[in-house]
C-alpha positions in Angstrom: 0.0 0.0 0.0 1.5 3.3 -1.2 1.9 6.0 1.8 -0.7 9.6 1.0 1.2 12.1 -0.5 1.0 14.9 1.9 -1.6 17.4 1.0 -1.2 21.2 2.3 -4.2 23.3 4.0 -5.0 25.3 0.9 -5.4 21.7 -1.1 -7.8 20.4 1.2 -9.4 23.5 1.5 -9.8 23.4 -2.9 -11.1 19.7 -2.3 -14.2 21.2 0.4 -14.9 24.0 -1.9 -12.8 25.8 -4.9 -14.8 29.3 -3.9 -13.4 29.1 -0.5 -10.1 27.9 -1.8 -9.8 31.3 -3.3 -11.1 33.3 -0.1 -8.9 31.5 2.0 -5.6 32.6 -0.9 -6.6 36.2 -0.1 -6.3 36.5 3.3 -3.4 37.8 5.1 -1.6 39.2 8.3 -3.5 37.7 11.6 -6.8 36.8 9.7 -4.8 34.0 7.8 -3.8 32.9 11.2 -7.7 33.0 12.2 -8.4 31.0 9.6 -5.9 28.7 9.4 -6.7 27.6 13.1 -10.2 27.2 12.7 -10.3 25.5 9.4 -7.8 23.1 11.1 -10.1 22.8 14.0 -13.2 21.8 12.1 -10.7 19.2 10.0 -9.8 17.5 13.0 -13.5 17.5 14.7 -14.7 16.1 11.2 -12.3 13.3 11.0 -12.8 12.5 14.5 -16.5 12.5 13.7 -15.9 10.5 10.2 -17.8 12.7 8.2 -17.1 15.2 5.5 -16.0 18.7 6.1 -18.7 21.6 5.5 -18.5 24.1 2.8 -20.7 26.7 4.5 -18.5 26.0 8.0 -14.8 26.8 6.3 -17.0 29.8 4.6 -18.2 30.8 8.3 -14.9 30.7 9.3 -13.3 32.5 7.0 -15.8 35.2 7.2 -15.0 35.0 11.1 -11.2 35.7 10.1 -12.0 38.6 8.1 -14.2 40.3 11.1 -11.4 39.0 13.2 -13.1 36.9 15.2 -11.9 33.7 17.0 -14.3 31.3 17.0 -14.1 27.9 18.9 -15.9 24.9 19.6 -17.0 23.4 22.2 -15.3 20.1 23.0 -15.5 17.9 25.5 -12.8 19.1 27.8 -15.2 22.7 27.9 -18.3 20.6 28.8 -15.9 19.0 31.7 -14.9 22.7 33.4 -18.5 24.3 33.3 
């Protein structure tokens, strides 16, 4: 079995949704840092989850970015400290 090629953010970001893809290749400064955390975020939740990533969520997120906005979600170790 051949080993994946590695594949970088802004390729897996083209695979979710091109439109996005192209968003995501304008950004700069701290709101490609935004971004880049939070798409990686929902990436990881997904996979954990086993189910595909959502369009309209990287779209939300990048729109976050652009406000500047930091958005997070829950996970289990927040449910544990409330």
């Amino acid at each position: 079995m051949a080993a994946a090629k590695p594949m970088t953010l802004q390729e897996r970001i083209l695979q979710i949704d091109h439109i996005q893809a192209r968003r995501f290749m304008k950004l700069n400064g701290d709101s490609i840092d935004i971004a880049t955390q939070g798409i990686i975020r929902h990436l990881r939740a997904c996979a954990r989850m086993d189910v595909n990533p959502d369009a309209s969520a990287v779209r939300e997120i990048i729109d976050d970015a652009l406000n500047g906005r930091r958005v997070f979600a829950e996970t289990s170790n927040d449910l544990l400290a409330a």
